[in-house]
mmJSON file of the N, C-alpha and C atoms, coordinates in Angstrom:
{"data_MODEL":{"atom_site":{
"group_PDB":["ATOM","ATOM","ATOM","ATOM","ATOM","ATOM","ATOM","ATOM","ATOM","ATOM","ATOM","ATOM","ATOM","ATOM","ATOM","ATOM","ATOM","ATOM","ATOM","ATOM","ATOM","ATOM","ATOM","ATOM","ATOM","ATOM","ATOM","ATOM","ATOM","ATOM","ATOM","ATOM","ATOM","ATOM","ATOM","ATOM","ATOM","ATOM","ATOM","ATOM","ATOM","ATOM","ATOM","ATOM","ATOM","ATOM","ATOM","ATOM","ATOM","ATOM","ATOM","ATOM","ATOM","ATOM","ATOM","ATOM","ATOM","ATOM","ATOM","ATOM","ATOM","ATOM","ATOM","ATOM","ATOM","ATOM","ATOM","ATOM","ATOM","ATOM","ATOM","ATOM","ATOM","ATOM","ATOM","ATOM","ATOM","ATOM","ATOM","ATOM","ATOM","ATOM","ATOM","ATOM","ATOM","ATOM","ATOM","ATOM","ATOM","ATOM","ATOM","ATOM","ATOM","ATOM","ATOM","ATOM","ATOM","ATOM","ATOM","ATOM","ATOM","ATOM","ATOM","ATOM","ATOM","ATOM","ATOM","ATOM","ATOM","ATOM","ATOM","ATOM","ATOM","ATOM","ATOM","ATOM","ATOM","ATOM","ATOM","ATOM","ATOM","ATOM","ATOM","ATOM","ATOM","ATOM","ATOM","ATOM","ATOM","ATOM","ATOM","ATOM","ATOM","ATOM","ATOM","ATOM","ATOM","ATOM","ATOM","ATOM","ATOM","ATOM","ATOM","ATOM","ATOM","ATOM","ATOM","ATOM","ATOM","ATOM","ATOM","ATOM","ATOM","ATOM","ATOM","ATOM","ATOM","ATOM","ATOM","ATOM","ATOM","ATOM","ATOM","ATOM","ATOM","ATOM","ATOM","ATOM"],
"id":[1,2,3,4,5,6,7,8,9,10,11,12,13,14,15,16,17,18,19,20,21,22,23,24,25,26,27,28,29,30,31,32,33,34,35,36,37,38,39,40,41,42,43,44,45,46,47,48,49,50,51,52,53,54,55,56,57,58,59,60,61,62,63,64,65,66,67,68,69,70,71,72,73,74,75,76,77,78,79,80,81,82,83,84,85,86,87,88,89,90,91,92,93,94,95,96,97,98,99,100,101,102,103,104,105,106,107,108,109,110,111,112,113,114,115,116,117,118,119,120,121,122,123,124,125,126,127,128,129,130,131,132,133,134,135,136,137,138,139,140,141,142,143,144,145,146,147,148,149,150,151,152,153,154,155,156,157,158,159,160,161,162,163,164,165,166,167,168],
"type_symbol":["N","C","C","N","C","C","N","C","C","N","C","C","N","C","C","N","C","C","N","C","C","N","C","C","N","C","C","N","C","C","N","C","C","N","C","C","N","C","C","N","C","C","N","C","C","N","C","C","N","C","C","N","C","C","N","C","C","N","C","C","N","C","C","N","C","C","N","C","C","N","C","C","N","C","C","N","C","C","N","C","C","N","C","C","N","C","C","N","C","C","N","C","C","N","C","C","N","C","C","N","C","C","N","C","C","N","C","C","N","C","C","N","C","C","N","C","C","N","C","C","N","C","C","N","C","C","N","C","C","N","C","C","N","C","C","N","C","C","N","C","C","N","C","C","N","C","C","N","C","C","N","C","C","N","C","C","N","C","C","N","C","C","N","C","C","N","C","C"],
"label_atom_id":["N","CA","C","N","CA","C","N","CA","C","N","CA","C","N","CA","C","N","CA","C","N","CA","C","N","CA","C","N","CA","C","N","CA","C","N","CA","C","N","CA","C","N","CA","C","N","CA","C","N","CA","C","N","CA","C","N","CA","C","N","CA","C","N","CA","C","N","CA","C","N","CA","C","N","CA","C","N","CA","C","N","CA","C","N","CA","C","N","CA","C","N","CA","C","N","CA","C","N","CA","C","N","CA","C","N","CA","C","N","CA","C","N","CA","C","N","CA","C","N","CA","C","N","CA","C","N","CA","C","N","CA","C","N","CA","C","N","CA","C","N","CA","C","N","CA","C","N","CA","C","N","CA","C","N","CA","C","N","CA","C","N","CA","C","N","CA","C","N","CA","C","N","CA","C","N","CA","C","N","CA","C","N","CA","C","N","CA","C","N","CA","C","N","CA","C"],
"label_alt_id":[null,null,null,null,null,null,null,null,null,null,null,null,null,null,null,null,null,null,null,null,null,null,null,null,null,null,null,null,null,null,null,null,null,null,null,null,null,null,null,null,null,null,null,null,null,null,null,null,null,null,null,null,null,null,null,null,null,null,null,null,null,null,null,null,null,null,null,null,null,null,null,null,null,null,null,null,null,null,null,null,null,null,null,null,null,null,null,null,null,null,null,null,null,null,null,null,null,null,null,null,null,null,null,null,null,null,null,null,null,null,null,null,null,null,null,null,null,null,null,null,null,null,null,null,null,null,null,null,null,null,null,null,null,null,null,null,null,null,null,null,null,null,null,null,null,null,null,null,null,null,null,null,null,null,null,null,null,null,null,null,null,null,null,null,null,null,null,null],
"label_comp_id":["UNK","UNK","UNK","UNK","UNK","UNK","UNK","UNK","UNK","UNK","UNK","UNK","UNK","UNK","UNK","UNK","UNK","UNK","UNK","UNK","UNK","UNK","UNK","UNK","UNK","UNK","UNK","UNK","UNK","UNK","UNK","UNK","UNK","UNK","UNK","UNK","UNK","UNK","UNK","UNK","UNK","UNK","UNK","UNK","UNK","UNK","UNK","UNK","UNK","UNK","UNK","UNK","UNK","UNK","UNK","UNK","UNK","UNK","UNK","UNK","UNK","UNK","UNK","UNK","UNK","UNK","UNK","UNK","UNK","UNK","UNK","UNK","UNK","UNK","UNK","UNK","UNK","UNK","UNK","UNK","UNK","UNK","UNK","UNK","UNK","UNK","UNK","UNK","UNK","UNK","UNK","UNK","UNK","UNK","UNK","UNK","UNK","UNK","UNK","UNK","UNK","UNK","UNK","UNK","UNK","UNK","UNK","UNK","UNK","UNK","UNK","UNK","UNK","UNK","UNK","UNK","UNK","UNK","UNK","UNK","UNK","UNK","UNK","UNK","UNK","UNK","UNK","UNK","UNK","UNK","UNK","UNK","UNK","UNK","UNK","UNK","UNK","UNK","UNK","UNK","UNK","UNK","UNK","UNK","UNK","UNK","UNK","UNK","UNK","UNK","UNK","UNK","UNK","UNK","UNK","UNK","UNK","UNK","UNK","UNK","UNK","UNK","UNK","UNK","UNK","UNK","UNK","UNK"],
"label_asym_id":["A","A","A","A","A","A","A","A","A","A","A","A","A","A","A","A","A","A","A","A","A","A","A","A","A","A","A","A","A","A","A","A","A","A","A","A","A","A","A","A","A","A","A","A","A","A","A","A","A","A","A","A","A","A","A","A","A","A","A","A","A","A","A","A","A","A","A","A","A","A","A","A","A","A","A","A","A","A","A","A","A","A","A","A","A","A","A","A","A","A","A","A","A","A","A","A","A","A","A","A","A","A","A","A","A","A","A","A","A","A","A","A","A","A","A","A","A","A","A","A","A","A","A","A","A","A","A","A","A","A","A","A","A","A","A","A","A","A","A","A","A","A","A","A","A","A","A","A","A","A","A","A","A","A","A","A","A","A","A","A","A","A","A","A","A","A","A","A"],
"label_entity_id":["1","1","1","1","1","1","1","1","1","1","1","1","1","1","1","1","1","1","1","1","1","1","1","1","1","1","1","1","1","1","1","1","1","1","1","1","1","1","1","1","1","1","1","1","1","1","1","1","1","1","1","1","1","1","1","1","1","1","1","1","1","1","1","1","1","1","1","1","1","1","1","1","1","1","1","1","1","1","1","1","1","1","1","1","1","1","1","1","1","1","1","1","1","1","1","1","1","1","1","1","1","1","1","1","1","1","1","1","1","1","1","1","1","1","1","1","1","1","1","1","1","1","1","1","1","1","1","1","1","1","1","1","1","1","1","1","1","1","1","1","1","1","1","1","1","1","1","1","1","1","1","1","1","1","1","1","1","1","1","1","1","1","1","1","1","1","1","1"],
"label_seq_id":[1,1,1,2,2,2,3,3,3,4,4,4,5,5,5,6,6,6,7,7,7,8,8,8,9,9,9,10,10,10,11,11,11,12,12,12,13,13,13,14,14,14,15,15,15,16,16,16,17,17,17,18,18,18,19,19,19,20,20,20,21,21,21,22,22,22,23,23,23,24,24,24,25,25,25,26,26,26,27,27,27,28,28,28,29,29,29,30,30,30,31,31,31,32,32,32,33,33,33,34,34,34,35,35,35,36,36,36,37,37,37,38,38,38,39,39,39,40,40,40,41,41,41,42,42,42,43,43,43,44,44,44,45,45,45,46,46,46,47,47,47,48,48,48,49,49,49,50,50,50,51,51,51,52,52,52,53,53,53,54,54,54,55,55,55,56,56,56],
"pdbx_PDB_ins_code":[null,null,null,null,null,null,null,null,null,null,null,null,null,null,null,null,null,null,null,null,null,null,null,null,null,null,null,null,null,null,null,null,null,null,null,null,null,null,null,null,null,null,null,null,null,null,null,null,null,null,null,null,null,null,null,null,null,null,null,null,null,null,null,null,null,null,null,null,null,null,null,null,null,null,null,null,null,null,null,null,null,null,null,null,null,null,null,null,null,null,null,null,null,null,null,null,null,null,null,null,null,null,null,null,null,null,null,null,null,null,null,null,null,null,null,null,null,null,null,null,null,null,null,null,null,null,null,null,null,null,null,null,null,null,null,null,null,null,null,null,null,null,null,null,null,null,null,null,null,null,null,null,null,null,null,null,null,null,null,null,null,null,null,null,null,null,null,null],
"Cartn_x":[10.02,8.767,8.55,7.256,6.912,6.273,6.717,6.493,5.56,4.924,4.126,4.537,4.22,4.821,3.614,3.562,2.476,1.101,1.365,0.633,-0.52,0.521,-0.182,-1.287,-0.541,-1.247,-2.759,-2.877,-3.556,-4.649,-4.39,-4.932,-6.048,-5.294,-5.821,-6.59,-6.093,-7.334,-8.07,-7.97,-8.902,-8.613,-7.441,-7.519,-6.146,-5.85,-4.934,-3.306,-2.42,-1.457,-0.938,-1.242,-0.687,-1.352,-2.068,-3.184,-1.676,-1.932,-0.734,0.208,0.932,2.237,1.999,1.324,1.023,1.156,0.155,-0.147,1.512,2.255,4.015,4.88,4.352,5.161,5.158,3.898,3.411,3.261,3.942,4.309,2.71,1.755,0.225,0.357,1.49,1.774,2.441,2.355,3.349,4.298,5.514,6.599,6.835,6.112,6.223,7.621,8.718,10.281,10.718,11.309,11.233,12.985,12.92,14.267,14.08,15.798,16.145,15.246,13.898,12.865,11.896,11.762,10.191,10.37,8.669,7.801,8.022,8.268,7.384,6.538,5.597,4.478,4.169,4.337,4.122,2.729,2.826,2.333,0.55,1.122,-0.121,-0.638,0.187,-0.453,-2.267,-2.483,-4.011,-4.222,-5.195,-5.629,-5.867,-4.961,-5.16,-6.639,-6.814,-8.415,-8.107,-9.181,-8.898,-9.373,-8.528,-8.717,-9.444,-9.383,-10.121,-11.427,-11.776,-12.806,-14.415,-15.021,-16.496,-17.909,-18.789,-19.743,-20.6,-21.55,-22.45,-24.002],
"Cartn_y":[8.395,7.991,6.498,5.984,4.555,4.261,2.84,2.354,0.565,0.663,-0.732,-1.556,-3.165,-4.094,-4.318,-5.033,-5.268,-5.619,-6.83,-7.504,-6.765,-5.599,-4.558,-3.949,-3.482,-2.412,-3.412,-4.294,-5.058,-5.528,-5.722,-5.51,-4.438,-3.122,-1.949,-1.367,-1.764,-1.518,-2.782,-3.462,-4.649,-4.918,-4.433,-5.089,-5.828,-6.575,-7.733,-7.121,-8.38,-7.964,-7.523,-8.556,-8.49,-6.835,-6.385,-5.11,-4.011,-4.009,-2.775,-2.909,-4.253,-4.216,-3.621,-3.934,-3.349,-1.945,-1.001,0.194,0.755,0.123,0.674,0.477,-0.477,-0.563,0.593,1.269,2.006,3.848,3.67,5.216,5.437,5.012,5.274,5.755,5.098,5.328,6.365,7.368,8.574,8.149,8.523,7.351,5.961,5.402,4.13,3.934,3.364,2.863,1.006,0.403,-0.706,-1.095,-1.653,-1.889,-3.429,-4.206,-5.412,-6.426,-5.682,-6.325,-6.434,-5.617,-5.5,-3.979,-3.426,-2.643,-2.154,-1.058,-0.071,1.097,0.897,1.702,2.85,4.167,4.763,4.643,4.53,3.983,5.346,6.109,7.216,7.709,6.586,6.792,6.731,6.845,7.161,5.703,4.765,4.008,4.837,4.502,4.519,4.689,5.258,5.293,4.142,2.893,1.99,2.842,2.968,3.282,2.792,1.24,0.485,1.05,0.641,0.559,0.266,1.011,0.657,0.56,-0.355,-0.224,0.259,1.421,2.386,1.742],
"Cartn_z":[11.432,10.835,11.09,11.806,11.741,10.018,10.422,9.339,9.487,8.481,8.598,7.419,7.468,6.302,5.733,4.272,3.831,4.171,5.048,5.808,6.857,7.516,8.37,7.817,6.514,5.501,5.006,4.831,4.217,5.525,6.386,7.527,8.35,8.214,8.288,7.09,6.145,4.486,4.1,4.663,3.845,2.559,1.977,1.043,0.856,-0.579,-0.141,-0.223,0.156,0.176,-1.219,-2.308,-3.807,-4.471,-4.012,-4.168,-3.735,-2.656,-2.063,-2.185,-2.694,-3.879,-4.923,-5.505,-6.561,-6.732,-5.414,-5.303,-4.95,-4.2,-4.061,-5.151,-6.221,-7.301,-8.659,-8.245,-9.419,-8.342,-7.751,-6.567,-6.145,-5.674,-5.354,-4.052,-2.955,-1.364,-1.19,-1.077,-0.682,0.616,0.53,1.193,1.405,0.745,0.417,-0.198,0.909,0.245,0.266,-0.331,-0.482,0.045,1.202,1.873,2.328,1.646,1.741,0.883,0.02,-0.534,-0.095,0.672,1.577,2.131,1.006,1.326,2.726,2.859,3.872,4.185,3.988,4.395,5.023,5.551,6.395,7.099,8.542,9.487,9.096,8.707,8.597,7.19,5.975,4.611,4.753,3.714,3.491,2.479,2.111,2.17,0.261,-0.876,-2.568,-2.64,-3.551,-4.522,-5.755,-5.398,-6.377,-7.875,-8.859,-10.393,-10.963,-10.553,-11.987,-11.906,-13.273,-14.077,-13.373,-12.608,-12.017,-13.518,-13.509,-14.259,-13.916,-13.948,-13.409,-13.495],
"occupancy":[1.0,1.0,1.0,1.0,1.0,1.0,1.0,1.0,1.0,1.0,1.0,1.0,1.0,1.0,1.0,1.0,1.0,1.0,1.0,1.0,1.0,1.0,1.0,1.0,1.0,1.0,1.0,1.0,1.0,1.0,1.0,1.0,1.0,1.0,1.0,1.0,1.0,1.0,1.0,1.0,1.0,1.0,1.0,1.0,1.0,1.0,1.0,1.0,1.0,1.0,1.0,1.0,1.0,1.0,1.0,1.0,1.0,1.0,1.0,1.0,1.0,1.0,1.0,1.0,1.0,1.0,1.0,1.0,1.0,1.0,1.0,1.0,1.0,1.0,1.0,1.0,1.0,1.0,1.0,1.0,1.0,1.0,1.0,1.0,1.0,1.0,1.0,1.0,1.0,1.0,1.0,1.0,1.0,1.0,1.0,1.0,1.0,1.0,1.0,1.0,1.0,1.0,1.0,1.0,1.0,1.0,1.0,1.0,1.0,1.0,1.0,1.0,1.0,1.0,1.0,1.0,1.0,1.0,1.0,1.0,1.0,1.0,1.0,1.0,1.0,1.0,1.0,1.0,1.0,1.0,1.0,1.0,1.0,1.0,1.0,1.0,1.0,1.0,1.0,1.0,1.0,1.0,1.0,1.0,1.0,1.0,1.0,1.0,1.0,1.0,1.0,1.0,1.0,1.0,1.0,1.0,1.0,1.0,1.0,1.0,1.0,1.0,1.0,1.0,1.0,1.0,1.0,1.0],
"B_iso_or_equiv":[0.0,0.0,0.0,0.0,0.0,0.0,0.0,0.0,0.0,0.0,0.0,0.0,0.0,0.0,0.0,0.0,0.0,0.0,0.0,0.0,0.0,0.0,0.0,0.0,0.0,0.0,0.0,0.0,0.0,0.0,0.0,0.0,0.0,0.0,0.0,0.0,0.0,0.0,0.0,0.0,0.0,0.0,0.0,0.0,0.0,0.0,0.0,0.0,0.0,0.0,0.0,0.0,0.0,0.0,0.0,0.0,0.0,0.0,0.0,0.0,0.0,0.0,0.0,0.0,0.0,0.0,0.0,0.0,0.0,0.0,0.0,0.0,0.0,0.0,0.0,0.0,0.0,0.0,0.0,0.0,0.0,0.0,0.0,0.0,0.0,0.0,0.0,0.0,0.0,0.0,0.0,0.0,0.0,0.0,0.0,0.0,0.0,0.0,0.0,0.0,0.0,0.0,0.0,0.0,0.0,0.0,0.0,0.0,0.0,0.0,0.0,0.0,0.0,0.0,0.0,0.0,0.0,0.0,0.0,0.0,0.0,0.0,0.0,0.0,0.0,0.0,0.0,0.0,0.0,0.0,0.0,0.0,0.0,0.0,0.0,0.0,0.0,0.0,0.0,0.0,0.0,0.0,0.0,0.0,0.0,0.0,0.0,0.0,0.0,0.0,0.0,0.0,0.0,0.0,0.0,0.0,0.0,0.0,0.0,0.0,0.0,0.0,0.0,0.0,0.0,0.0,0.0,0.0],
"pdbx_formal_charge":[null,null,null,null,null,null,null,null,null,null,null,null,null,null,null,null,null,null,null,null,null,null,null,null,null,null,null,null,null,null,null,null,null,null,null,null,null,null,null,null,null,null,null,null,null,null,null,null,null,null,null,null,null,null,null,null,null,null,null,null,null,null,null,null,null,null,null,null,null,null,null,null,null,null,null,null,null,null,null,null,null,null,null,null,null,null,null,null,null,null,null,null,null,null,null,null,null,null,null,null,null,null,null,null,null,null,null,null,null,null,null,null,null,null,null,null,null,null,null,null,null,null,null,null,null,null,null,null,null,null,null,null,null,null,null,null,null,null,null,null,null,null,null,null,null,null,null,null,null,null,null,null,null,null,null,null,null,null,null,null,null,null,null,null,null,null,null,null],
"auth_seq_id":[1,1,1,2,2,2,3,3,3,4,4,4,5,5,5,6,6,6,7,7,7,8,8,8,9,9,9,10,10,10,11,11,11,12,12,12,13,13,13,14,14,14,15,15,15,16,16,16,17,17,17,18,18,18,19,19,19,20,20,20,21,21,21,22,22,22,23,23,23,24,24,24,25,25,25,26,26,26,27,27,27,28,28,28,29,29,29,30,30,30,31,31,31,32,32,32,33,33,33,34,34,34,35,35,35,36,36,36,37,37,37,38,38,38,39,39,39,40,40,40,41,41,41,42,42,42,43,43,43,44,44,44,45,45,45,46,46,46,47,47,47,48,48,48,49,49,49,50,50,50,51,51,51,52,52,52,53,53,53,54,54,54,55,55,55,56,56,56],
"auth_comp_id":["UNK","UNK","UNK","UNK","UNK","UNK","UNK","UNK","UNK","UNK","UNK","UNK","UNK","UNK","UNK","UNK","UNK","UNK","UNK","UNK","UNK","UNK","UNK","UNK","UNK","UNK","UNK","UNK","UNK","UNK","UNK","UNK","UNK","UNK","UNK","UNK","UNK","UNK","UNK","UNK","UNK","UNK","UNK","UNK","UNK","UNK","UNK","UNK","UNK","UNK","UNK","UNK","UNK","UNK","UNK","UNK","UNK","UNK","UNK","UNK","UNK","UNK","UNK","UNK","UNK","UNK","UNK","UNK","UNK","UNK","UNK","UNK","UNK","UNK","UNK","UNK","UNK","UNK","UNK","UNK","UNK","UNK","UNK","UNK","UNK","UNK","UNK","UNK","UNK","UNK","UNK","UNK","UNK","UNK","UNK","UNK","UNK","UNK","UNK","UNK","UNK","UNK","UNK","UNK","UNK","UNK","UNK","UNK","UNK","UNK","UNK","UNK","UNK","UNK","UNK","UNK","UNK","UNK","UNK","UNK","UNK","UNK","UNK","UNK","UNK","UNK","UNK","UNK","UNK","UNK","UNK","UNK","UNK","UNK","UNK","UNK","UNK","UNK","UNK","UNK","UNK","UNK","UNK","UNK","UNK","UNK","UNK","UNK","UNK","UNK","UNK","UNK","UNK","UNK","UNK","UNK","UNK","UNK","UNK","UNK","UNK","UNK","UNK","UNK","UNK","UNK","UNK","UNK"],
"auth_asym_id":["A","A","A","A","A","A","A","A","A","A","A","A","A","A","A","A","A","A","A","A","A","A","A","A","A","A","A","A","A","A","A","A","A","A","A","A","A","A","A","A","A","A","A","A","A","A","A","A","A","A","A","A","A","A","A","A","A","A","A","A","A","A","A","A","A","A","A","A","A","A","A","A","A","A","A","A","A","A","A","A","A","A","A","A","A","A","A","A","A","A","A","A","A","A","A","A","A","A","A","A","A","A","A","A","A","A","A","A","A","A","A","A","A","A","A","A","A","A","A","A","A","A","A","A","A","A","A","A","A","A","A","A","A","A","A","A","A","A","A","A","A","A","A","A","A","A","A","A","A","A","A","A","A","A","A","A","A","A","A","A","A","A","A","A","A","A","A","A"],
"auth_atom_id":["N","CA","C","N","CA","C","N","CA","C","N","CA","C","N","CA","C","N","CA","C","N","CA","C","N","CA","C","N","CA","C","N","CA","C","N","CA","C","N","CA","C","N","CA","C","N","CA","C","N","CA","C","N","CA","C","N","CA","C","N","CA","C","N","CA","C","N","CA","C","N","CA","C","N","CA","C","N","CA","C","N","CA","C","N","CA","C","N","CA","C","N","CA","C","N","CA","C","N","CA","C","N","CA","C","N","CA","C","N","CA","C","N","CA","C","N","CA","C","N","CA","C","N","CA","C","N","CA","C","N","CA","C","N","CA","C","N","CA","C","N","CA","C","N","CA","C","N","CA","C","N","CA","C","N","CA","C","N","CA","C","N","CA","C","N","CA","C","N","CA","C","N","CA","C","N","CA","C","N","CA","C","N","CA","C","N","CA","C","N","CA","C","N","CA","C"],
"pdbx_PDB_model_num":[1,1,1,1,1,1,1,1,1,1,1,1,1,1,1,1,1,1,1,1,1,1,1,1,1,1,1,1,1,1,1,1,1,1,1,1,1,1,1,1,1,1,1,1,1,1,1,1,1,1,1,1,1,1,1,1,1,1,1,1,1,1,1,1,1,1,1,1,1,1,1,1,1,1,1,1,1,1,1,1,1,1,1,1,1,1,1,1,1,1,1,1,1,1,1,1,1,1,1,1,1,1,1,1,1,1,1,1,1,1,1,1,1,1,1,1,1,1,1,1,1,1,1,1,1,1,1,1,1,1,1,1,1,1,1,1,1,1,1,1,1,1,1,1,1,1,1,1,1,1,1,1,1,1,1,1,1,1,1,1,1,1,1,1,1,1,1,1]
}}}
């Protein structure tokens, strides 16, 4: 399995790095494993549904 680092991930989603920590800290990445202290990503995860709170 390839794998991507935060930076990648944040890259390819637009959104930030502290965001998709977040999303690996709380299991949101399906295979998302954390080796030597850095995140890895699978290269073909799907891009989280942000949760928070939208005002209609």
């Amino acid at each position: 399995m390839d794998y991507m680092t935060l930076r990648e991930a944040s890259e390819k989603w637009g959104i930030s790095t502290r965001q998709i920590n977040y999303y690996c800290t709380e299991d949101r990445i399906p295979g998302a494993v954390k080796m030597a202290g850095v995140w890895l990503i699978p290269k073909e995860a799907e891009k989280p549904s942000d949760k928070r709170r939208k005002n209609p």
